[in-house]
DSSP file (Angstrom, degrees, kcal/mol; ACC not computed):
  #  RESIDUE AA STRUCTURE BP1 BP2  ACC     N-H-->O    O-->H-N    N-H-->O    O-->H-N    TCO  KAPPA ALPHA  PHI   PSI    X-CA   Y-CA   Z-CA
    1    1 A X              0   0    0      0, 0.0     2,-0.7     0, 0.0     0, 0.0   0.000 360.0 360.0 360.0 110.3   74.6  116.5  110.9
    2    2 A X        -     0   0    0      1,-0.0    29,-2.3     2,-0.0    30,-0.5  -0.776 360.0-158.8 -99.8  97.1   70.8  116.6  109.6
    3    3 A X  E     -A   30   0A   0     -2,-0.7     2,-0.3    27,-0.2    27,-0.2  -0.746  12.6-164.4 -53.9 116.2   69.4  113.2  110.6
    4    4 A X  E     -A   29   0A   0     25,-4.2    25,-3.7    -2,-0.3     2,-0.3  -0.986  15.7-145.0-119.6 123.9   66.3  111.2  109.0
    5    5 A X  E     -A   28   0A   0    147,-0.7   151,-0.4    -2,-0.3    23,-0.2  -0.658  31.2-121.2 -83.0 165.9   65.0  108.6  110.6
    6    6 A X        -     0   0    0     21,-3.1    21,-0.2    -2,-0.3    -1,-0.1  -0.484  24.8 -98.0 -89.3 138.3   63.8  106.1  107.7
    7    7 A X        -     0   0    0    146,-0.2     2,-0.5    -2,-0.1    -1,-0.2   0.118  33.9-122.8 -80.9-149.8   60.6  104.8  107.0
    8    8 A X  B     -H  148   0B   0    140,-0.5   140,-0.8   145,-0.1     9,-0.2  -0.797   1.5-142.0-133.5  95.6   59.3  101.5  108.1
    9    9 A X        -     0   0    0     -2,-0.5     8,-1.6   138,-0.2     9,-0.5   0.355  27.9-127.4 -35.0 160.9   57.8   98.5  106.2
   10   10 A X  S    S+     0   0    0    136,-0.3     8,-1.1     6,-0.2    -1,-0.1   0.876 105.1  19.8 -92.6 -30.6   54.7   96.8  108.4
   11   11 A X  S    S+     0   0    0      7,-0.1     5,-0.1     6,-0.1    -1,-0.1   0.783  92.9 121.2-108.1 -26.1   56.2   92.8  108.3
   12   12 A X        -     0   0    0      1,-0.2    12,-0.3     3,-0.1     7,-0.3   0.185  57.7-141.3 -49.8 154.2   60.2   93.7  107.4
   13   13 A X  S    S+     0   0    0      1,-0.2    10,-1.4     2,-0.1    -1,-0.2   0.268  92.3  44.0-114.3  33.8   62.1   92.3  110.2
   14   14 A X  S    S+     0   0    0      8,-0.2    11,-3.5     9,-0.1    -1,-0.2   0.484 137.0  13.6-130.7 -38.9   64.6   94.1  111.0
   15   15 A X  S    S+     0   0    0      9,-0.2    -2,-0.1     8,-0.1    -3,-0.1   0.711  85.1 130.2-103.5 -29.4   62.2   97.7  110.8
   16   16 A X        -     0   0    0      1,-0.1    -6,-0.2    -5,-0.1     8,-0.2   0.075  40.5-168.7 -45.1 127.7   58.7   96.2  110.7
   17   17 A X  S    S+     0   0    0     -8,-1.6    -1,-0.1    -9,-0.2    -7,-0.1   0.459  91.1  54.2 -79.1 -12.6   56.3   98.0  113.5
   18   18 A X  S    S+     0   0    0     -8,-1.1     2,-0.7    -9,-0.5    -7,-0.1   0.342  84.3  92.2-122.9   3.0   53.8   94.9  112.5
   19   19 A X        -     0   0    0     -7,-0.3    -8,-0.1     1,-0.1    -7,-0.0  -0.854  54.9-165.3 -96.0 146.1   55.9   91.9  113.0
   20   20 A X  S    S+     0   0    0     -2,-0.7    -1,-0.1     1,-0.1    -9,-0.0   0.551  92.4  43.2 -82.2 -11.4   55.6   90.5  116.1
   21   21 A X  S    S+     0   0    0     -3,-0.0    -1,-0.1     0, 0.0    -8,-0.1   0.320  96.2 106.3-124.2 -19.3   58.5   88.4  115.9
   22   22 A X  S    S-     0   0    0    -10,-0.1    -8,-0.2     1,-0.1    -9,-0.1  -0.124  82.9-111.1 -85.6 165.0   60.9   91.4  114.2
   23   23 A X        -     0   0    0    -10,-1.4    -9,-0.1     2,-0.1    -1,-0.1   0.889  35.6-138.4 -61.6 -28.8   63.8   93.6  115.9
   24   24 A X        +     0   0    0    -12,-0.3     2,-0.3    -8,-0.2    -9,-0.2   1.000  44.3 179.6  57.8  52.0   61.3   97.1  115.6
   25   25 A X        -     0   0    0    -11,-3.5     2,-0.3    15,-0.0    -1,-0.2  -0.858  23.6-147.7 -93.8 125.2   65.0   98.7  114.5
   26   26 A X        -     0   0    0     -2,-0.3    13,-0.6    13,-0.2     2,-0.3  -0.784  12.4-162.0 -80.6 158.0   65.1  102.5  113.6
   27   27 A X  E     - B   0  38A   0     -2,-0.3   -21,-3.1   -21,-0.2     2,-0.4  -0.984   2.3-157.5-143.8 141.5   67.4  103.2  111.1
   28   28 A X  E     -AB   5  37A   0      9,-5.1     9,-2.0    -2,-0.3   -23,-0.2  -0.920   1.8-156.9-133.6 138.0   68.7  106.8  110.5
   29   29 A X  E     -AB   4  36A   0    -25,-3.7   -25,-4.2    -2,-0.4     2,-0.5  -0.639  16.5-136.2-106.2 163.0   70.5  108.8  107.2
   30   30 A X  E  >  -A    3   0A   0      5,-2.1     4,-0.9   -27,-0.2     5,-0.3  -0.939  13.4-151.8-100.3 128.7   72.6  111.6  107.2
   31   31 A X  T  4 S+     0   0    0    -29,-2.3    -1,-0.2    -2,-0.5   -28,-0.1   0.948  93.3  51.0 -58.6 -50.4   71.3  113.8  104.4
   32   32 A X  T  4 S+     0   0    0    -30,-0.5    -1,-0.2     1,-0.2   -29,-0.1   0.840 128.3  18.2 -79.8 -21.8   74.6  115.3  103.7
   33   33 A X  T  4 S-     0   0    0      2,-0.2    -2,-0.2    -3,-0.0    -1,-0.2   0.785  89.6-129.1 -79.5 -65.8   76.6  111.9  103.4
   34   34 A X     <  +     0   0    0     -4,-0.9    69,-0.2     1,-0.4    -3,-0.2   0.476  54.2 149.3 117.1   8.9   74.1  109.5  102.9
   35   35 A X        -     0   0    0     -5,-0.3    -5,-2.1    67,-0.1     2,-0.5  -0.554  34.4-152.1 -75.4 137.2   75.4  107.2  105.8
   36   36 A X  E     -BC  29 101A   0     65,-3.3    65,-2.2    -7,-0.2    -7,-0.2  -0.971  16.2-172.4-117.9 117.6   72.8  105.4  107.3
   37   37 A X  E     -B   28   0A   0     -9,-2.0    -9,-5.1    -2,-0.5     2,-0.3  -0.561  12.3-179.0 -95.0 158.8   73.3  104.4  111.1
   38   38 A X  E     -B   27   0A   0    -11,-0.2     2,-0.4    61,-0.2    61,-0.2  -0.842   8.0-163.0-128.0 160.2   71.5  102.2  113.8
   39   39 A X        +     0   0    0    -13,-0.6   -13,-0.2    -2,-0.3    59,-0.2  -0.843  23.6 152.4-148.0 163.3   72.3  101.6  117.3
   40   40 A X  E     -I   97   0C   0     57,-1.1    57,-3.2    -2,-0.4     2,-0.6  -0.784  41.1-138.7 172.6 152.7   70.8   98.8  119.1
   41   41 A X  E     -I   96   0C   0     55,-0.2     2,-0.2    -2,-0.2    55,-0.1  -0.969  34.1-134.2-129.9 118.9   71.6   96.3  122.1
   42   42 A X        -     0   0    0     -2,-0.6    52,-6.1    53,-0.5    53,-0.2  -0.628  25.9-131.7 -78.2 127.1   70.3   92.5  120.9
   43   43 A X    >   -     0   0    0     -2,-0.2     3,-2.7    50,-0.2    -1,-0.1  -0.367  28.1 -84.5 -90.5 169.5   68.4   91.1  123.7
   44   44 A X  G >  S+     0   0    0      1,-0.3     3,-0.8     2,-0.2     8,-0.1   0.754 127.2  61.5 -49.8 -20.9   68.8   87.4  125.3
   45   45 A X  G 3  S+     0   0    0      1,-0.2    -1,-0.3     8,-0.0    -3,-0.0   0.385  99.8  65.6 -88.3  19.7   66.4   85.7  122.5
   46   46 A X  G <  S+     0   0    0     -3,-2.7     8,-0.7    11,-0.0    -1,-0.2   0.101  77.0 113.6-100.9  -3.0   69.3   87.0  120.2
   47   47 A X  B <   -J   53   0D   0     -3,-0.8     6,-0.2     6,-0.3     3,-0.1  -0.297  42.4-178.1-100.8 157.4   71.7   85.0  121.4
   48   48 A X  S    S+     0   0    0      4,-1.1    -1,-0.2     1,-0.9     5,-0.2   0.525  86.4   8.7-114.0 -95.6   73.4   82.1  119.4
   49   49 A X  S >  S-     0   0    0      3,-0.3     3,-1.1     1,-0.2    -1,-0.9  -0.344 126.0 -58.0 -96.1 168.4   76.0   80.2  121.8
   50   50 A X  T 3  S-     0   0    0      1,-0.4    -1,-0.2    -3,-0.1     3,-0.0  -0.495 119.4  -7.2 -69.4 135.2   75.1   81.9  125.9
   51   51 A X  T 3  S+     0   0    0     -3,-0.1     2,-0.6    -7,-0.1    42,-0.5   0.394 111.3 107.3  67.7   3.2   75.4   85.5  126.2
   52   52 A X  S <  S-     0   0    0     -3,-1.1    -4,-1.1    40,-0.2    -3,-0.3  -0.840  72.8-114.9-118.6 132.1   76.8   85.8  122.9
   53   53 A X  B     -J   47   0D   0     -2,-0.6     2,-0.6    38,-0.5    38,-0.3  -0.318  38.0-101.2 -95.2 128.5   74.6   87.5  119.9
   54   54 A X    >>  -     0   0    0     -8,-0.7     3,-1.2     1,-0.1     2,-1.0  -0.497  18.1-133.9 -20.6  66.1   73.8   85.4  117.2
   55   55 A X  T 34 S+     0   0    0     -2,-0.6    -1,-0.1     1,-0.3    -2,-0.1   0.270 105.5  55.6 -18.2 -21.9   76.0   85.8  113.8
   56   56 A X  T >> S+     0   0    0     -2,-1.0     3,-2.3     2,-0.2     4,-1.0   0.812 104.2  57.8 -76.1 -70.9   72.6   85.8  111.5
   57   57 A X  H <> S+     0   0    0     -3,-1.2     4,-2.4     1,-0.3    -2,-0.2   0.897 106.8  42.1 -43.1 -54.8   71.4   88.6  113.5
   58   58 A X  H 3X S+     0   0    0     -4,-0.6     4,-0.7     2,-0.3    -1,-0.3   0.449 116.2  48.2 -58.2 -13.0   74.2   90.8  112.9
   59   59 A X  H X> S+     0   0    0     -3,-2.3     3,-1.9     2,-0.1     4,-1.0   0.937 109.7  58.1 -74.2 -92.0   74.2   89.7  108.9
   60   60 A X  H 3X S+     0   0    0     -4,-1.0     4,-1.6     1,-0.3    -2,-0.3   0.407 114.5  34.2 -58.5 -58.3   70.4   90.5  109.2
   61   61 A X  H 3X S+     0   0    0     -4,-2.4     4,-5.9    -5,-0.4    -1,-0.3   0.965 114.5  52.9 -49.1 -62.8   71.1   94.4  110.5
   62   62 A X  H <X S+     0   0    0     -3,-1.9     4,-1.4    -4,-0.7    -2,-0.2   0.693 109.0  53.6 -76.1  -3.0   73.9   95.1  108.7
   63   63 A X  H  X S+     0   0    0     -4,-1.0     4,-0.5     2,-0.1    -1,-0.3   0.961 109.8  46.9 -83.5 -55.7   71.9   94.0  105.5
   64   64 A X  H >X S+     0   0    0     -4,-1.6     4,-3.7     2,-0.2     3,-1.4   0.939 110.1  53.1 -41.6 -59.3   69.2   96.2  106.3
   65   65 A X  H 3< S+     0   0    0     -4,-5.9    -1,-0.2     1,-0.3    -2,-0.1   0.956 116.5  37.7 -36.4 -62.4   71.8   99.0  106.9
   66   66 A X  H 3< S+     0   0    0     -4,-1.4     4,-0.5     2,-0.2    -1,-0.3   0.585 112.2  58.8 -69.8  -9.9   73.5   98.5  103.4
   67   67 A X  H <X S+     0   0    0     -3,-1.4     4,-6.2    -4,-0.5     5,-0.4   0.864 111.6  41.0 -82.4 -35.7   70.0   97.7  101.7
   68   68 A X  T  < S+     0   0    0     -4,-3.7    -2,-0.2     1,-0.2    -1,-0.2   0.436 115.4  53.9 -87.2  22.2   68.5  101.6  102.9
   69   69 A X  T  > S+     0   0    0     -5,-0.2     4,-2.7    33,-0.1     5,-0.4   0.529 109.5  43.1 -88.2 -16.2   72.1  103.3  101.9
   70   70 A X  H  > S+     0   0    0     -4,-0.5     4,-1.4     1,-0.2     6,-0.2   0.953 120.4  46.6 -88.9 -29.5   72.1  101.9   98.3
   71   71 A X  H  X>S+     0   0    0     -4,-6.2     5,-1.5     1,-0.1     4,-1.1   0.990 113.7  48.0 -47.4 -53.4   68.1  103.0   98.2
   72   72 A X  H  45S+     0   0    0     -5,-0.4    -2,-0.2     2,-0.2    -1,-0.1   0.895 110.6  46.7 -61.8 -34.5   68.8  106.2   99.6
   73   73 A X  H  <5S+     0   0    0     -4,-2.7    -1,-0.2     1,-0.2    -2,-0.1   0.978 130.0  29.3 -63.6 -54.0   71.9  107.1   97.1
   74   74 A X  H  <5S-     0   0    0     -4,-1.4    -1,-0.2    -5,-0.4    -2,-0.2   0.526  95.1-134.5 -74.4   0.3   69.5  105.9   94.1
   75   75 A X  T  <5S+     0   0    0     -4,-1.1     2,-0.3     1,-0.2    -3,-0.2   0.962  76.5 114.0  31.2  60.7   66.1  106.8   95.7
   76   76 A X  S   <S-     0   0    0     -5,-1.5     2,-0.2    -6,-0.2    -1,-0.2  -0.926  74.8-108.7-146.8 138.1   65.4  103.1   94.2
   77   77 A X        -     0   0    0     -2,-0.3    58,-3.1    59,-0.2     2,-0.3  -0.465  40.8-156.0 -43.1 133.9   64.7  100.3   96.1
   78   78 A X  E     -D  134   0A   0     56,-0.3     2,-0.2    -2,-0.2    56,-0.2  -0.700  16.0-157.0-111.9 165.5   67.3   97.3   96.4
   79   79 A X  E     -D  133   0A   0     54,-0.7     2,-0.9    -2,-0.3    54,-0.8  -0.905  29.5-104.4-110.1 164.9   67.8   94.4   96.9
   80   80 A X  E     +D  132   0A   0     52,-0.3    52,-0.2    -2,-0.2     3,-0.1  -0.802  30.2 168.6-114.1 128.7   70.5   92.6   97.9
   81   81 A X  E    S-     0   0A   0     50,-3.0     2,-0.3    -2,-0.9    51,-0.2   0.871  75.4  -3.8 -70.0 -51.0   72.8   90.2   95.2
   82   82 A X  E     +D  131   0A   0     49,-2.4    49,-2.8     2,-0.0    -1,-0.6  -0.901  59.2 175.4-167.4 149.0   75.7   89.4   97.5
   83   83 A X  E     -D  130   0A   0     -2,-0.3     2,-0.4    47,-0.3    47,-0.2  -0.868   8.6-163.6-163.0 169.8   76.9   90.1  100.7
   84   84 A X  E     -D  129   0A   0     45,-0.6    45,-0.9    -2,-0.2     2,-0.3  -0.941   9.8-153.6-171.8 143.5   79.8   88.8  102.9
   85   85 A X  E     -D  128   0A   0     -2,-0.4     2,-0.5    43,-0.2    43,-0.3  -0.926   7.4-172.3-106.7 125.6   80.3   89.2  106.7
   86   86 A X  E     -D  127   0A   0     41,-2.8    41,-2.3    -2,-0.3     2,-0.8  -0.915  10.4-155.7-127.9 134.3   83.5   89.3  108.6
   87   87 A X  E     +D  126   0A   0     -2,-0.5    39,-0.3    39,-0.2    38,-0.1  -0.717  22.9 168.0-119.7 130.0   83.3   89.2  112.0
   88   88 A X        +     0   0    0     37,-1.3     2,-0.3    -2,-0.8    37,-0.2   0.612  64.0  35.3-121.3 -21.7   86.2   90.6  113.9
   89   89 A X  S    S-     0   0    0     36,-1.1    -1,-0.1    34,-0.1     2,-0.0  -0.999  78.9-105.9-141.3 123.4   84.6   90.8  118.0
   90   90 A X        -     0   0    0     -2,-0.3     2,-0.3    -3,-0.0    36,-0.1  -0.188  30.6-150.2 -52.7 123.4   82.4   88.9  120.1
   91   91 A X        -     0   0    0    -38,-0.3   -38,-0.5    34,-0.1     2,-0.3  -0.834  16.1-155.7 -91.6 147.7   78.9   90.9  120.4
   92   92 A X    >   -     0   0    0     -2,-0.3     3,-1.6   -40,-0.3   -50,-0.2  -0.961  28.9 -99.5-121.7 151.0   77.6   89.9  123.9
   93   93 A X  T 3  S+     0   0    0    -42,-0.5   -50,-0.2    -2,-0.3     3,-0.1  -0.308 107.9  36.6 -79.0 169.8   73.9   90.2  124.2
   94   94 A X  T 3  S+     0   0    0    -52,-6.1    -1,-0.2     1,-0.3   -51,-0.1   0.025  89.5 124.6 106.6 -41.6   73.0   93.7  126.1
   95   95 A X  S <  S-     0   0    0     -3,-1.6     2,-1.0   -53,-0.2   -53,-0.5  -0.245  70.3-117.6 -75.9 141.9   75.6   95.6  124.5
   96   96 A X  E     -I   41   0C   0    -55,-0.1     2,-0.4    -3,-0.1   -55,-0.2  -0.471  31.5-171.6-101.8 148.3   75.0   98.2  123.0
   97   97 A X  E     -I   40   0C   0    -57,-3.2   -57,-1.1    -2,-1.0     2,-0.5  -0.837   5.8-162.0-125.3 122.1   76.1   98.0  118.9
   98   98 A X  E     - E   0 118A   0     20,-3.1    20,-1.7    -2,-0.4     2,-0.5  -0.968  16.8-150.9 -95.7 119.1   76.0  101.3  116.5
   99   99 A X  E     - E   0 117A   0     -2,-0.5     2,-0.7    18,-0.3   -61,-0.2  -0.790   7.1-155.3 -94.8 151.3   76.0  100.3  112.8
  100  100 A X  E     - E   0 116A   0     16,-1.4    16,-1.1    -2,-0.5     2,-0.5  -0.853  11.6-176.3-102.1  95.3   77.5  102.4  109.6
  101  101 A X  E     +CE  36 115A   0    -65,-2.2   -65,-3.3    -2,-0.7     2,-0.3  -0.945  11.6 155.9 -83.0 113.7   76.3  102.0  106.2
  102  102 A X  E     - E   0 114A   0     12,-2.2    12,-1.9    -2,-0.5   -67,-0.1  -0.995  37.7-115.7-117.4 146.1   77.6  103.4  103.6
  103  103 A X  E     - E   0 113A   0     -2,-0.3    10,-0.4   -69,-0.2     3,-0.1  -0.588  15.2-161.2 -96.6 163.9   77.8  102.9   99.4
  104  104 A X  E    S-     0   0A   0      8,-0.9     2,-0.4     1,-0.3     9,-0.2   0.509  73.5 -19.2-134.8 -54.5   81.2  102.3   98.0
  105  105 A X  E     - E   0 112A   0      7,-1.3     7,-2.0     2,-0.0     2,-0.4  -0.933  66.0-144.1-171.9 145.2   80.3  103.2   94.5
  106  106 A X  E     + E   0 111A   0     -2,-0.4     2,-0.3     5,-0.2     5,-0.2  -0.955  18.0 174.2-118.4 129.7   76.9  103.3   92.7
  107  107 A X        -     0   0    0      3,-3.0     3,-0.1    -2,-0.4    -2,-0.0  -0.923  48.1 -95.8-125.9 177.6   75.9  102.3   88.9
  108  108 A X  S    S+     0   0    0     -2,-0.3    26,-0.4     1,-0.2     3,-0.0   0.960 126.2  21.6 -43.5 -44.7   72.5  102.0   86.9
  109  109 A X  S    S+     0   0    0      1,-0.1     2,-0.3    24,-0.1    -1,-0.2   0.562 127.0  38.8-111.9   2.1   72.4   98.3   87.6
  110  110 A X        -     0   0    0     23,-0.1    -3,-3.0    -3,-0.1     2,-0.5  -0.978  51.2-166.0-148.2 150.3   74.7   97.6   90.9
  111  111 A X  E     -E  106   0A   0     21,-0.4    21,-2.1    -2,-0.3     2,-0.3  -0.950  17.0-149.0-140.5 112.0   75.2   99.7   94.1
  112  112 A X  E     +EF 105 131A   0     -7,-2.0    -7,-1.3    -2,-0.5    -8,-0.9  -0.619  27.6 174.1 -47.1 127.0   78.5   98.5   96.2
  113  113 A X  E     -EF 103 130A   0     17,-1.1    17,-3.9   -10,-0.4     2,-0.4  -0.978  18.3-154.5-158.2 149.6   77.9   99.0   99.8
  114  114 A X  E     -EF 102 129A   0    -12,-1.9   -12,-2.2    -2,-0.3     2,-0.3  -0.989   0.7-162.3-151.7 148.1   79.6   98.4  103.4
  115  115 A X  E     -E  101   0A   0     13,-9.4     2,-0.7    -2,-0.4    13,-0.3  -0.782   6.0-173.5-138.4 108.2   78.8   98.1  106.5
  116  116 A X  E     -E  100   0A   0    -16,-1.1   -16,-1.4    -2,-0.3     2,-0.7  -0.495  11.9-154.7 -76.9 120.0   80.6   98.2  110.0
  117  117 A X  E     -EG  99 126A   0      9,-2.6     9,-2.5    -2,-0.7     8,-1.7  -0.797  18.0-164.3 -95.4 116.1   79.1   97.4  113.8
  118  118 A X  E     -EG  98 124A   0    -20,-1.7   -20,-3.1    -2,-0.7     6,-0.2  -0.771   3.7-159.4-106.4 109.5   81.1   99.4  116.4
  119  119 A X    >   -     0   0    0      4,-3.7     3,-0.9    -2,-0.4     2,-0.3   0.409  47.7 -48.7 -66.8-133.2   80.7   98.2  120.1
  120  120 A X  G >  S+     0   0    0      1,-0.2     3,-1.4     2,-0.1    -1,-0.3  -0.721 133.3  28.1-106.0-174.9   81.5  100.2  122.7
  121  121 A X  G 3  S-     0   0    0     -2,-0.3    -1,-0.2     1,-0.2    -2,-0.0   0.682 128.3 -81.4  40.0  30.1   84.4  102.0  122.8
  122  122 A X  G <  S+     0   0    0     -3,-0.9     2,-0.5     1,-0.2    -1,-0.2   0.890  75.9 165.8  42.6  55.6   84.1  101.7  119.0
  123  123 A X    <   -     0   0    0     -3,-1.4    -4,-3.7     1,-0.0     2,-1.0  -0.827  41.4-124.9 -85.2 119.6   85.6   98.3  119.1
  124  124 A X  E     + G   0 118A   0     -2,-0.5   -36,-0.3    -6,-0.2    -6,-0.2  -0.585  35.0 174.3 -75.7  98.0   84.7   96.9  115.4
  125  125 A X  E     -     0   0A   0     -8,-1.7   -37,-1.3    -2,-1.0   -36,-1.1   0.888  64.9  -5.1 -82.5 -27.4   82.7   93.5  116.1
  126  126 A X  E     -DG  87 117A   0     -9,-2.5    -9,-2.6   -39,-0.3     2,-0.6  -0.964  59.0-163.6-153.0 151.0   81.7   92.7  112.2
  127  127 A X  E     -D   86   0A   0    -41,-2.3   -41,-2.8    -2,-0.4     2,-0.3  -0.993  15.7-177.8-142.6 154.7   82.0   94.4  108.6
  128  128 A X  E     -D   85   0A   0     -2,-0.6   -13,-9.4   -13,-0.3     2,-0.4  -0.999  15.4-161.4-152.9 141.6   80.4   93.5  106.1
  129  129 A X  E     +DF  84 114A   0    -45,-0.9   -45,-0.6    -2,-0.3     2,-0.2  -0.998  13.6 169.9-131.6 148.9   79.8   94.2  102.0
  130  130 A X  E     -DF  83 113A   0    -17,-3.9   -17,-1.1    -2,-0.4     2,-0.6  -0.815  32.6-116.2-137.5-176.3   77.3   93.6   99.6
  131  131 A X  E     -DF  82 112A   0    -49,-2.8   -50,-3.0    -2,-0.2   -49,-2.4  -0.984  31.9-154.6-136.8 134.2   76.1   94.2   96.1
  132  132 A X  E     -D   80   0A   0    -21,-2.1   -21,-0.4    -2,-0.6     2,-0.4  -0.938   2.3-150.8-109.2  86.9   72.6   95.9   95.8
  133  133 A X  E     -D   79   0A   0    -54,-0.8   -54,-0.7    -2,-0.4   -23,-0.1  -0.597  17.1-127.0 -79.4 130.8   70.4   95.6   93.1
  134  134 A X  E     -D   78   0A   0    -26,-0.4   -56,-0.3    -2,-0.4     3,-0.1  -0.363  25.2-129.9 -76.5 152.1   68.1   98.4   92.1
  135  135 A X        -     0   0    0    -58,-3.1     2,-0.2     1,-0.1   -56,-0.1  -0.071  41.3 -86.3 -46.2 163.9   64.3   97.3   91.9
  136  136 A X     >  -     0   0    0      1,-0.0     4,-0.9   -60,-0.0     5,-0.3  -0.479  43.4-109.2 -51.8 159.2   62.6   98.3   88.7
  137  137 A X  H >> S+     0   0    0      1,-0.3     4,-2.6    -2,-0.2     3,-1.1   0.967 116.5  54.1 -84.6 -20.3   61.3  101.6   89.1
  138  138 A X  H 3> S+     0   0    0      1,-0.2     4,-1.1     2,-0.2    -1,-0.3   0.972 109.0  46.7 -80.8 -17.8   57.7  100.4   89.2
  139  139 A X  H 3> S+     0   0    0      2,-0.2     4,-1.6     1,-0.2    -1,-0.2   0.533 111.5  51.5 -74.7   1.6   58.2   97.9   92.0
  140  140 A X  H <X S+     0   0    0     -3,-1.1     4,-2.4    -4,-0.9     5,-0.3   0.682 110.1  55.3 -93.0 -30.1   60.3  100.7   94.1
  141  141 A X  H  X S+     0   0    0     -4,-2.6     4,-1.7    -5,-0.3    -2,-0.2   0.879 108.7  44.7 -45.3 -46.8   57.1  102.8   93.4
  142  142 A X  H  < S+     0   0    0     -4,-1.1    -1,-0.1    -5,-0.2    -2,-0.1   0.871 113.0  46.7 -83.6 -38.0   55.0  100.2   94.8
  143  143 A X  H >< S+     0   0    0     -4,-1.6     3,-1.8     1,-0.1    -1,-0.2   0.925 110.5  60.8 -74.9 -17.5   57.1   99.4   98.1
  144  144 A X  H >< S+     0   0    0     -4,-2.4     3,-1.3     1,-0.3    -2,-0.2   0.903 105.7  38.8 -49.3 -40.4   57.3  103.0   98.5
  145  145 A X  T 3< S+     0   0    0     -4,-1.7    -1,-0.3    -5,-0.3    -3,-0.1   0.558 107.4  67.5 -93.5  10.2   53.8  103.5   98.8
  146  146 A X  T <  S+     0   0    0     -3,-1.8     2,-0.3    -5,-0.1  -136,-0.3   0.203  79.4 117.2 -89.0   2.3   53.6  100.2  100.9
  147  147 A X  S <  S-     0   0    0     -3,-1.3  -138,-0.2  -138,-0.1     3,-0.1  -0.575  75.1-105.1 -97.8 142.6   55.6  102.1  103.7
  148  148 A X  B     -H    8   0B   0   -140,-0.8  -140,-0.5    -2,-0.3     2,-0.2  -0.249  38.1-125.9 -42.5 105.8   54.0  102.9  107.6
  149  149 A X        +     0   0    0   -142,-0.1     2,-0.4     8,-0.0     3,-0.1  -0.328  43.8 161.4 -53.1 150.0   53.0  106.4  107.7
  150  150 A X        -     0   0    0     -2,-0.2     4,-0.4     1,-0.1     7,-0.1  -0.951  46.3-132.3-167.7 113.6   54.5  107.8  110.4
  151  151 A X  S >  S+     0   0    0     -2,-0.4     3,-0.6     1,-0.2     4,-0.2   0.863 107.9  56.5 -19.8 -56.7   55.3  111.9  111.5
  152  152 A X  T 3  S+     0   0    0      1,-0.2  -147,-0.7    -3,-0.1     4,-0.3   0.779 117.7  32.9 -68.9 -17.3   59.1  110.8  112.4
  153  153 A X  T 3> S+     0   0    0      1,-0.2     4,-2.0     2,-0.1    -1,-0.2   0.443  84.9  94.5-133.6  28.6   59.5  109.6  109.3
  154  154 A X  H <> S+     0   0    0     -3,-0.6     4,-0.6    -4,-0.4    -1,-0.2   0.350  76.3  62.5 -79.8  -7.8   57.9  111.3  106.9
  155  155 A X  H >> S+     0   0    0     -3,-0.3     3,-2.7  -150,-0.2     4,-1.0   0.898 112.0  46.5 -73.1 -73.5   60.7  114.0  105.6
  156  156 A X  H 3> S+     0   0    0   -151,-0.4     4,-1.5    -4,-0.3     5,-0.4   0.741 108.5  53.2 -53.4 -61.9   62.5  110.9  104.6
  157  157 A X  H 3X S+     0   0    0     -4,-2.0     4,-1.2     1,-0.3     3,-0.5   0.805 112.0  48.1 -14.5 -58.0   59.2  109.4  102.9
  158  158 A X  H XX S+     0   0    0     -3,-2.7     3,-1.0    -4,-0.6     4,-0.9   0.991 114.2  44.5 -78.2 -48.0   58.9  112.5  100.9
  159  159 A X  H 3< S+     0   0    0     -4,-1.0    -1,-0.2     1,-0.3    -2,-0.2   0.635 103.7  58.7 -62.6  -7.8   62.6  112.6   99.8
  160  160 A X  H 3< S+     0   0    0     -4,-1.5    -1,-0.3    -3,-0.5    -2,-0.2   0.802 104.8  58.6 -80.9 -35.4   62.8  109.1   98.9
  161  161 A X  H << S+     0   0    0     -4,-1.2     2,-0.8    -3,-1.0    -2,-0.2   0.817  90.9  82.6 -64.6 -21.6   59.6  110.2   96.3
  162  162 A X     <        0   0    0     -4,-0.9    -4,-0.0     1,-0.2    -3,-0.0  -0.606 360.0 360.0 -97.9 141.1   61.6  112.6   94.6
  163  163 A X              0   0    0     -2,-0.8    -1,-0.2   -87,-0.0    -2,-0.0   0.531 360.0 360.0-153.0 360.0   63.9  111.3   92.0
């Protein structure tokens, strides 16, 4: 399964290497699907009610997830229209939580995507879909060439260019 990890905005807060306040999440596609995964374990300032991880955070990921599958299928930038949460398992912070993006169905002007967070024992704590709108192409030009350079994530960088 030929893994790319993604690149990385400098403020975004779910990837950003330059926020100080942000998760520092890699996020990683499979070329031959297009699924884009994460793993992470949300630490104790992550928490909503004690010990239990925050409902926002988990929007906030799985938003991210679904924003870099519906870029990757269109090599365009998105955005997100709509999105909807449901959340099926208590996340406790510490654990560790894989999410699965993938797009549903893609057109010129809307990109359908979902996204599930598996605990452990692939216990489904939240799913979630949204609707993705592609950038114009010169403002996906522009965050593209706004992204950290970076070795690990420089195949993707170049495949995202190609369109």
């Amino acid at each position: 399964m030929p893994l790319l990890e993604l690149p990385h905005a400098g403020a975004c807060l779910v990837c950003g290497r330059h926020n100080p306040h942000g998760l520092r999440l890699s996020l990683y596609v499979n070329t031959d699907d297009n699924v884009v995964t994460c793993d992470f374990s949300p630490q104790p300032h992550h928490a909503g009610f004690e010990g239990i991880v925050h409902g926002g955070l988990l929007a906030t990921v799985a938003d991210e997830a679904m924003v870099w599958a519906a870029t990757w299928t269109g090599r365009n930038f998105c955005v997100c229209g709509e999105m909807s949460i449901r959340y099926r398992a208590r996340a406790q912070v510490g654990m560790p939580l894989t999410t699965v993006a993938r797009v549903e169905s893609a057109r010129a002007r809307l990109v359908m995507a979902t996204c599930i967070i598996y605990g452990p024992d692939e216990v489904v704590v939240a799913q979630a879909m949204g609707k993705y709108v592609p950038m114009p192409p010169d403002q996906s030009r522009r965050i593209l060439d706004s992204l950290l350079p970076d070795p690990s994530t420089a195949a993707a960088a170049a495949l995202l260019r190609v369109r």
